[in-house]
PDB file with SEQRES, HELIX, SHEET and CRYST1 records, atoms N, CA, C and O in Angstrom:
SEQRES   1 A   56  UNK UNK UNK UNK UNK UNK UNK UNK UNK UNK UNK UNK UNK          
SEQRES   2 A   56  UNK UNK UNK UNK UNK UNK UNK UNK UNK UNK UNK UNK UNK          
SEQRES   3 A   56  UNK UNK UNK UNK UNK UNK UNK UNK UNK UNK UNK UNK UNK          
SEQRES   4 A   56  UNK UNK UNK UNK UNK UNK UNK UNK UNK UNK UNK UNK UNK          
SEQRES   5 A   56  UNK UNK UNK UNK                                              
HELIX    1 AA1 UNK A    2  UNK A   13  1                                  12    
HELIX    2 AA2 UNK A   15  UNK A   18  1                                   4    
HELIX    3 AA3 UNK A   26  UNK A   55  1                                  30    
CRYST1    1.000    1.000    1.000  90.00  90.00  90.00 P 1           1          
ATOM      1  N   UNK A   1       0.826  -1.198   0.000  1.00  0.00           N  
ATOM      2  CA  UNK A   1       0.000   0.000   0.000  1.00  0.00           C  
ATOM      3  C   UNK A   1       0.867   1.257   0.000  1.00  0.00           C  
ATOM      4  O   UNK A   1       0.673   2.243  -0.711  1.00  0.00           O  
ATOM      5  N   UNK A   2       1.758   1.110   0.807  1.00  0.00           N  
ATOM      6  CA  UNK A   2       3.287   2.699   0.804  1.00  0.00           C  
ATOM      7  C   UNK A   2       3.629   2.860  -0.579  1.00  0.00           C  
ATOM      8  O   UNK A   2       3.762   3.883  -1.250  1.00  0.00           O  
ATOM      9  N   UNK A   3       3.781   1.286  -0.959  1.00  0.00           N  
ATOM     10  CA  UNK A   3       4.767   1.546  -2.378  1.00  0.00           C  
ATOM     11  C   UNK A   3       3.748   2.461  -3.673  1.00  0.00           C  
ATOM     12  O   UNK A   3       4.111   3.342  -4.453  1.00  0.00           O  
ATOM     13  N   UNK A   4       2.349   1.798  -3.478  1.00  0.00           N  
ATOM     14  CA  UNK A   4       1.204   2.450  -4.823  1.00  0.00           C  
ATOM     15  C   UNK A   4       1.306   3.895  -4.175  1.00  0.00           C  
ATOM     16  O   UNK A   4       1.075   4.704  -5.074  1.00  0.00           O  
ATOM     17  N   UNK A   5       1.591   4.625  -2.824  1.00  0.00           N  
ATOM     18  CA  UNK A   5       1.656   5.714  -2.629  1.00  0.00           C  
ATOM     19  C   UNK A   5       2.103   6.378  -3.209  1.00  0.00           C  
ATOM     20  O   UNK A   5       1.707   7.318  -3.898  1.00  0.00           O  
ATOM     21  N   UNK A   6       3.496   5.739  -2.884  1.00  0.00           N  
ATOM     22  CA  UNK A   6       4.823   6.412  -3.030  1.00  0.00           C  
ATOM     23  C   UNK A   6       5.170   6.967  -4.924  1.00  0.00           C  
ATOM     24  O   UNK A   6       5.867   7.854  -5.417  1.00  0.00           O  
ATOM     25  N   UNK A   7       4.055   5.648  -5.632  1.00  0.00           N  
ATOM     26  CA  UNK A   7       4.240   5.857  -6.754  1.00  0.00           C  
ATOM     27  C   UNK A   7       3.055   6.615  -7.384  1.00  0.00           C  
ATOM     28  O   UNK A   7       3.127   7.200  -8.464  1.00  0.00           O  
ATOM     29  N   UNK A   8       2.317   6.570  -6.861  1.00  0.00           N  
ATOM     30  CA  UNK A   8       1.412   8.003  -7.178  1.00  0.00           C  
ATOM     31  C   UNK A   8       2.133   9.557  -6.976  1.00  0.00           C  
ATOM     32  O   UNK A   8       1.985  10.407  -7.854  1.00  0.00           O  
ATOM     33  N   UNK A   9       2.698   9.756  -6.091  1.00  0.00           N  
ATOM     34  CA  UNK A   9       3.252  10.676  -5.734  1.00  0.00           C  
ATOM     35  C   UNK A   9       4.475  11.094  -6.959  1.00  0.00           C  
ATOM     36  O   UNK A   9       4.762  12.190  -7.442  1.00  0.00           O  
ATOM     37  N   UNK A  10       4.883  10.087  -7.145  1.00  0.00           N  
ATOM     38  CA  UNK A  10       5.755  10.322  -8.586  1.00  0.00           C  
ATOM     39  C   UNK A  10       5.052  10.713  -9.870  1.00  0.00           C  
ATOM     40  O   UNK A  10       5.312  11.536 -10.748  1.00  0.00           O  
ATOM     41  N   UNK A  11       4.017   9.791  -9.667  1.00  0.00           N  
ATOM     42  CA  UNK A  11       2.844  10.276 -11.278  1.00  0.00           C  
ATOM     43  C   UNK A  11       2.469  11.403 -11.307  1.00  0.00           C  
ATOM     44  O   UNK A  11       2.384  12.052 -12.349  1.00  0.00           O  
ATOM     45  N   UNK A  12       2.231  11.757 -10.370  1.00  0.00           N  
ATOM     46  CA  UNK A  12       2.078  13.642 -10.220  1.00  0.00           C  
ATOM     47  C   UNK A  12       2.977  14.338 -10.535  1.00  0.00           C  
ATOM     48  O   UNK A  12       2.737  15.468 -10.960  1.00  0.00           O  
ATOM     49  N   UNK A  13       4.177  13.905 -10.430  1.00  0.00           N  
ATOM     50  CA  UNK A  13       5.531  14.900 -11.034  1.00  0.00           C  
ATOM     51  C   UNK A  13       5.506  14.708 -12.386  1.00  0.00           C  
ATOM     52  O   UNK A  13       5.633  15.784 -12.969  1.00  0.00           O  
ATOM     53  N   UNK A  14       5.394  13.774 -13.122  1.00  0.00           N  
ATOM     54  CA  UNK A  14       4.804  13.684 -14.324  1.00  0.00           C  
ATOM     55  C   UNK A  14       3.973  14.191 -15.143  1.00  0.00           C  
ATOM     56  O   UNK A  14       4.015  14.176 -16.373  1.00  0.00           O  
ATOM     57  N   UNK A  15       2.903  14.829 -14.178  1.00  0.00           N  
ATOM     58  CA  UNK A  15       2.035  15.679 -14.939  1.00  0.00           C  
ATOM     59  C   UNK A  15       2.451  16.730 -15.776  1.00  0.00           C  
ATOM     60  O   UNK A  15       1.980  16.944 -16.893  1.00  0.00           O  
ATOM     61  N   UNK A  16       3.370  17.409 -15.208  1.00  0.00           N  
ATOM     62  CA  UNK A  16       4.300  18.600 -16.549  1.00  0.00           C  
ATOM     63  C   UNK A  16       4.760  18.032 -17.158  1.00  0.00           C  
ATOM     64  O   UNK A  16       5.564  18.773 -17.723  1.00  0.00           O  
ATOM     65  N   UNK A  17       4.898  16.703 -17.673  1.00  0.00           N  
ATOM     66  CA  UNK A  17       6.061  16.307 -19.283  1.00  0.00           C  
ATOM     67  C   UNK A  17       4.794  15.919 -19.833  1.00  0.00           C  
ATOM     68  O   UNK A  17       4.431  16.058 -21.002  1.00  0.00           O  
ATOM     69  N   UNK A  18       4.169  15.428 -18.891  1.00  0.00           N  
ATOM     70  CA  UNK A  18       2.758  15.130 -19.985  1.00  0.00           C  
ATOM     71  C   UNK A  18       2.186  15.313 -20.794  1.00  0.00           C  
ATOM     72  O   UNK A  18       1.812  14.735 -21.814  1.00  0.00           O  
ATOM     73  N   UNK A  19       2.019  16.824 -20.005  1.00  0.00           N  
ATOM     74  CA  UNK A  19       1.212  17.854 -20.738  1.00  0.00           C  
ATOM     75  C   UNK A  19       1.953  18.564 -22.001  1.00  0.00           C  
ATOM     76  O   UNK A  19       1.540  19.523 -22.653  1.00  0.00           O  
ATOM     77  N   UNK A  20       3.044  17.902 -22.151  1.00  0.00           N  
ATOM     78  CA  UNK A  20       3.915  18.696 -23.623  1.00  0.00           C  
ATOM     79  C   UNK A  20       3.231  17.291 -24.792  1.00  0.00           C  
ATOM     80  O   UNK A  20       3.015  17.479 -25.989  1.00  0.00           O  
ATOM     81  N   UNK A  21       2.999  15.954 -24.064  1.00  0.00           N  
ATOM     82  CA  UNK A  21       2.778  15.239 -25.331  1.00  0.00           C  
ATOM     83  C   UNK A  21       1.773  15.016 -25.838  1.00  0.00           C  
ATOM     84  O   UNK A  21       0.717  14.774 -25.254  1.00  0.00           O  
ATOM     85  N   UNK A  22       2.037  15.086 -27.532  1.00  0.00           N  
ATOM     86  CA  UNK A  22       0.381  15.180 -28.195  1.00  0.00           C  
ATOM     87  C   UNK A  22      -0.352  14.714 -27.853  1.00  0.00           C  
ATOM     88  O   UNK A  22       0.160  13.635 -27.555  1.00  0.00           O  
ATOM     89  N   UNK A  23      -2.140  14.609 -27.414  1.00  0.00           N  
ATOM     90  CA  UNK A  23      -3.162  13.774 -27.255  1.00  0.00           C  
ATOM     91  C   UNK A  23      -2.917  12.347 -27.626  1.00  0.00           C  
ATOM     92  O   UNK A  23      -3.068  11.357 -26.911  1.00  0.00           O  
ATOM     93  N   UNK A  24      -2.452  12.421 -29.053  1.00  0.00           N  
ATOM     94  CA  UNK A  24      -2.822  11.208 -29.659  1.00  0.00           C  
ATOM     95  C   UNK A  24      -1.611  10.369 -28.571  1.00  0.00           C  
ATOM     96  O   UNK A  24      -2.004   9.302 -28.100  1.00  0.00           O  
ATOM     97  N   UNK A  25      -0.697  10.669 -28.324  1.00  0.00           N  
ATOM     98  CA  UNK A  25       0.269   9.831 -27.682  1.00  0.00           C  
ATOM     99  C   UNK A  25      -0.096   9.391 -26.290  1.00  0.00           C  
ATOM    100  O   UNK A  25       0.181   8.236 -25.969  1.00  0.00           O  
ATOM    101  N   UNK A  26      -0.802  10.346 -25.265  1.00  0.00           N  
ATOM    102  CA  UNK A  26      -0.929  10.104 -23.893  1.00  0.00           C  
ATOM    103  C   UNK A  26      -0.595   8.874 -23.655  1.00  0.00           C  
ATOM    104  O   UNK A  26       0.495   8.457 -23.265  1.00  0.00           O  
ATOM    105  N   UNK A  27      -1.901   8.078 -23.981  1.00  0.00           N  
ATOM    106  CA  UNK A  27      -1.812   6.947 -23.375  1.00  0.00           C  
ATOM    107  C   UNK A  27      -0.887   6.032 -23.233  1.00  0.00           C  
ATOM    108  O   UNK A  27      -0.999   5.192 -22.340  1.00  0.00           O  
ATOM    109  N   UNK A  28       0.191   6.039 -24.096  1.00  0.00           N  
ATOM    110  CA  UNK A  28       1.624   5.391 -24.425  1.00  0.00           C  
ATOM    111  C   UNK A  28       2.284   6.183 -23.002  1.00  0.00           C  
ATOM    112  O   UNK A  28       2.587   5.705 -21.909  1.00  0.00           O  
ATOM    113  N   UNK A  29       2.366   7.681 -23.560  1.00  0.00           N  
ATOM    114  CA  UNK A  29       3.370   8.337 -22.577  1.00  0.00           C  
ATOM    115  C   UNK A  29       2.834   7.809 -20.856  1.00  0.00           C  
ATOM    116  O   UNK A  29       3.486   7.248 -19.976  1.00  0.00           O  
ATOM    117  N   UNK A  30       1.708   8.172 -20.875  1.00  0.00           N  
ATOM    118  CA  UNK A  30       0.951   7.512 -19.412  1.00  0.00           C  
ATOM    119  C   UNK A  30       1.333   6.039 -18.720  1.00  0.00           C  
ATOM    120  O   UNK A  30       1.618   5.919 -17.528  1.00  0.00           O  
ATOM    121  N   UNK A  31       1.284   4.859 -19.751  1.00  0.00           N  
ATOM    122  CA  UNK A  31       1.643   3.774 -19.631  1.00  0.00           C  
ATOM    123  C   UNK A  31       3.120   3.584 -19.542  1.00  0.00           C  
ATOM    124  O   UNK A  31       3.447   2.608 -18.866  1.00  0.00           O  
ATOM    125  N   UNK A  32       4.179   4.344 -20.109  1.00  0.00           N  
ATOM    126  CA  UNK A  32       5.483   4.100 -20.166  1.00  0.00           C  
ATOM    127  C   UNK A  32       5.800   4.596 -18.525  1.00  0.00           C  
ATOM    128  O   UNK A  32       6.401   3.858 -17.744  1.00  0.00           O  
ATOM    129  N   UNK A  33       5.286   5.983 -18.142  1.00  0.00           N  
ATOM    130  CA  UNK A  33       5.672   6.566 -17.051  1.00  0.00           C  
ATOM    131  C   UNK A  33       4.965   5.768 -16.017  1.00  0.00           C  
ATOM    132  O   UNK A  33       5.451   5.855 -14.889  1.00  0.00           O  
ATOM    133  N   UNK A  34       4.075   5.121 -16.137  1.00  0.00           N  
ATOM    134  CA  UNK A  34       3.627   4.153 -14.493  1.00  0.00           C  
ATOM    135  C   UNK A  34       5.087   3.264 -14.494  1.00  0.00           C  
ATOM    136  O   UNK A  34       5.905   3.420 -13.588  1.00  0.00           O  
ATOM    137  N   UNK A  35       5.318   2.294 -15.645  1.00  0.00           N  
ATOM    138  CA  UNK A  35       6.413   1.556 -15.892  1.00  0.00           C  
ATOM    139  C   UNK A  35       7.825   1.998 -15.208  1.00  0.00           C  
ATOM    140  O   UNK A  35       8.362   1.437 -14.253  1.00  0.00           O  
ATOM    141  N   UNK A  36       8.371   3.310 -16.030  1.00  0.00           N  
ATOM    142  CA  UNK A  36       9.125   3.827 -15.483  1.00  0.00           C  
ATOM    143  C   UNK A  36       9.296   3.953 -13.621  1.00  0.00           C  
ATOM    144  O   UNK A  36      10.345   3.686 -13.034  1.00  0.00           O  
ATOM    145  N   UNK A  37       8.424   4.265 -13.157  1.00  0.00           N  
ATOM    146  CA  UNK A  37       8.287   4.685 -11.707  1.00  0.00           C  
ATOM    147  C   UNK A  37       8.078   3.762 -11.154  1.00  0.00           C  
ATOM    148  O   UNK A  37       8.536   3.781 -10.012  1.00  0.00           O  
ATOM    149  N   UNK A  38       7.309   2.447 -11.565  1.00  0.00           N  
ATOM    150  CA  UNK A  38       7.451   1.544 -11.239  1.00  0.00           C  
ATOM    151  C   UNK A  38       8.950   0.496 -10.556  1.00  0.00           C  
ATOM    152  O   UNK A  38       9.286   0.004  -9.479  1.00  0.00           O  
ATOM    153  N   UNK A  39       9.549   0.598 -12.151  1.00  0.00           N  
ATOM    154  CA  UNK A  39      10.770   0.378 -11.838  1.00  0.00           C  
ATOM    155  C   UNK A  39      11.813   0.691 -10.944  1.00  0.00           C  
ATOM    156  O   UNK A  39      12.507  -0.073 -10.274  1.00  0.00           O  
ATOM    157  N   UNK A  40      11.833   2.313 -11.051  1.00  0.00           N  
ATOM    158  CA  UNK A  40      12.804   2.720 -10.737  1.00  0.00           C  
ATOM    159  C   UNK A  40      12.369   2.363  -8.813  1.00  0.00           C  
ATOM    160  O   UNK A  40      13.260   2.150  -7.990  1.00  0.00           O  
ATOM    161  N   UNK A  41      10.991   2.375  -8.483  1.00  0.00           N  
ATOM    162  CA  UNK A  41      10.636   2.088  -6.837  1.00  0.00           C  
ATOM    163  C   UNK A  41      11.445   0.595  -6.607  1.00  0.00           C  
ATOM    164  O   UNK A  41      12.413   0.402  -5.872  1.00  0.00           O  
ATOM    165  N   UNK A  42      10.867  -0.211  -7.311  1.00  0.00           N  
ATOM    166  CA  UNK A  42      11.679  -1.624  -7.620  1.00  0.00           C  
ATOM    167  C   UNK A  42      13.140  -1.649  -7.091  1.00  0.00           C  
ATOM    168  O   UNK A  42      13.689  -2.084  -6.078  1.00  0.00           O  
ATOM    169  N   UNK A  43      13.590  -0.897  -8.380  1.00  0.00           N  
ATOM    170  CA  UNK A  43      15.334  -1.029  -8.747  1.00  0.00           C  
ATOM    171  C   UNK A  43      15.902  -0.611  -7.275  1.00  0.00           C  
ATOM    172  O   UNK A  43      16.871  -1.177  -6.769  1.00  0.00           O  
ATOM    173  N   UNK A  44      15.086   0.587  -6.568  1.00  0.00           N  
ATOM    174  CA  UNK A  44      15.787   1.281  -4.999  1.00  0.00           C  
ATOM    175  C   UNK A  44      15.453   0.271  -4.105  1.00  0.00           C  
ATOM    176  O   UNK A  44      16.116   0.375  -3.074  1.00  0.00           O  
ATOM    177  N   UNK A  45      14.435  -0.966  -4.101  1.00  0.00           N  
ATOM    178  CA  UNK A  45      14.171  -1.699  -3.063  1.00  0.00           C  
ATOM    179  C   UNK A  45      15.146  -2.812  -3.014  1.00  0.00           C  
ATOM    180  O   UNK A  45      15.475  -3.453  -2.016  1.00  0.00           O  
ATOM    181  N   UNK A  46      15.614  -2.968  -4.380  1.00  0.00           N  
ATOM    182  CA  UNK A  46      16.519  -4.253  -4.659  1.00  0.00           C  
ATOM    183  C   UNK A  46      17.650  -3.847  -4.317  1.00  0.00           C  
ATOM    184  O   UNK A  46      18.404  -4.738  -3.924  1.00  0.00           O  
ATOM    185  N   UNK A  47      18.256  -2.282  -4.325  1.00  0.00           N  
ATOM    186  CA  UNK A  47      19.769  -2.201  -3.845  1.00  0.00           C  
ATOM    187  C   UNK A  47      19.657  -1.849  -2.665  1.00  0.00           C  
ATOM    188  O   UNK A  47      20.723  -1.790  -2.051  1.00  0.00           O  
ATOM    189  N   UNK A  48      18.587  -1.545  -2.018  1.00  0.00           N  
ATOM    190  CA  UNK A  48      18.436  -1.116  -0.608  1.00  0.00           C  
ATOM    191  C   UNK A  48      18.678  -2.693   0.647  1.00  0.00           C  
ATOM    192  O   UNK A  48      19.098  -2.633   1.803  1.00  0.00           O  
ATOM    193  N   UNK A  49      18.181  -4.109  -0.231  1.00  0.00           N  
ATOM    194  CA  UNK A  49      18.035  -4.816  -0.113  1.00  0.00           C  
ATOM    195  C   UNK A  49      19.734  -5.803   0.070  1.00  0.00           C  
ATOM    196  O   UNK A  49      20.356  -6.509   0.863  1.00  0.00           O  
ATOM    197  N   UNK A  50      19.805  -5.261  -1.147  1.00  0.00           N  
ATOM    198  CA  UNK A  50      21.309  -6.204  -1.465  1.00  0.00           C  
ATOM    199  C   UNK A  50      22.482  -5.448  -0.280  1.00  0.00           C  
ATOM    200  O   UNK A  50      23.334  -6.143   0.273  1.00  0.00           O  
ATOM    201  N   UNK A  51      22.366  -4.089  -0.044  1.00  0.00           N  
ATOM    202  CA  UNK A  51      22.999  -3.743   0.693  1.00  0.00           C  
ATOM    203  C   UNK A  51      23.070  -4.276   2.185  1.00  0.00           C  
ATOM    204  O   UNK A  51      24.114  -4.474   2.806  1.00  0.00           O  
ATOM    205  N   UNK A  52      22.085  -4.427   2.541  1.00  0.00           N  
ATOM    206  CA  UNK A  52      21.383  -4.708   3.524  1.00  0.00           C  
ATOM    207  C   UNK A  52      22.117  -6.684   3.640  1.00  0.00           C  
ATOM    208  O   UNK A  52      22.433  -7.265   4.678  1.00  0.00           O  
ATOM    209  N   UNK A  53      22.162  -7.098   2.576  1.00  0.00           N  
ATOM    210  CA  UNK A  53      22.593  -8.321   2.652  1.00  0.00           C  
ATOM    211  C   UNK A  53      24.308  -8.678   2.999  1.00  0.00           C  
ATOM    212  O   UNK A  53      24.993  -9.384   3.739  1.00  0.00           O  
ATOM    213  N   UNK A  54      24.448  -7.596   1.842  1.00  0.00           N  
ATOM    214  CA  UNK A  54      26.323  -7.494   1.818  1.00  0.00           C  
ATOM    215  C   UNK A  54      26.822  -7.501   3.288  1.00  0.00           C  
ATOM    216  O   UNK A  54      27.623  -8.262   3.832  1.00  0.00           O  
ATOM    217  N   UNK A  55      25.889  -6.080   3.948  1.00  0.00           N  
ATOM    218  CA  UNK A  55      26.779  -5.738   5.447  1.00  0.00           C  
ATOM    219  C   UNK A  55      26.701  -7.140   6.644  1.00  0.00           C  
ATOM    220  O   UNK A  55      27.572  -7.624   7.366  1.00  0.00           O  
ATOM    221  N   UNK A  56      25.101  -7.520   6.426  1.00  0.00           N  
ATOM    222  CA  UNK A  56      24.900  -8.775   7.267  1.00  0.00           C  
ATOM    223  C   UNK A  56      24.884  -9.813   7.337  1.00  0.00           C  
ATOM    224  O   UNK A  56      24.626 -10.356   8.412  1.00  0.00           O  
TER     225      UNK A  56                                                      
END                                                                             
């Protein structure tokens, strides 16, 4: 439930590049950027993780 927060909170920063791309595109640009933010929440849990492994 933190993480769909956390990534809403990012989709909102998104709203200004958005709004530069044509209509016809949104839905691509919309779908790429959940992806994107998706990931990148991912990618910080996995090195937050591995670190977490290395030290202990």
């Amino acid at each position: 439930m933190i993480k769909n927060k956390n990534i809403s909170l990012d989709l909102k920063q998104f709203n200004e590049i958005l709004k530069l791309v044509p209509d016809n595109k949104k839905a691509v640009a919309k779908s790429l950027i959940t992806e994107i933010t998706f990931m990148s929440k991912t990618l910080g849990e996995l090195k937050k993780s591995n670190r977490k492994d290395r030290s202990g």
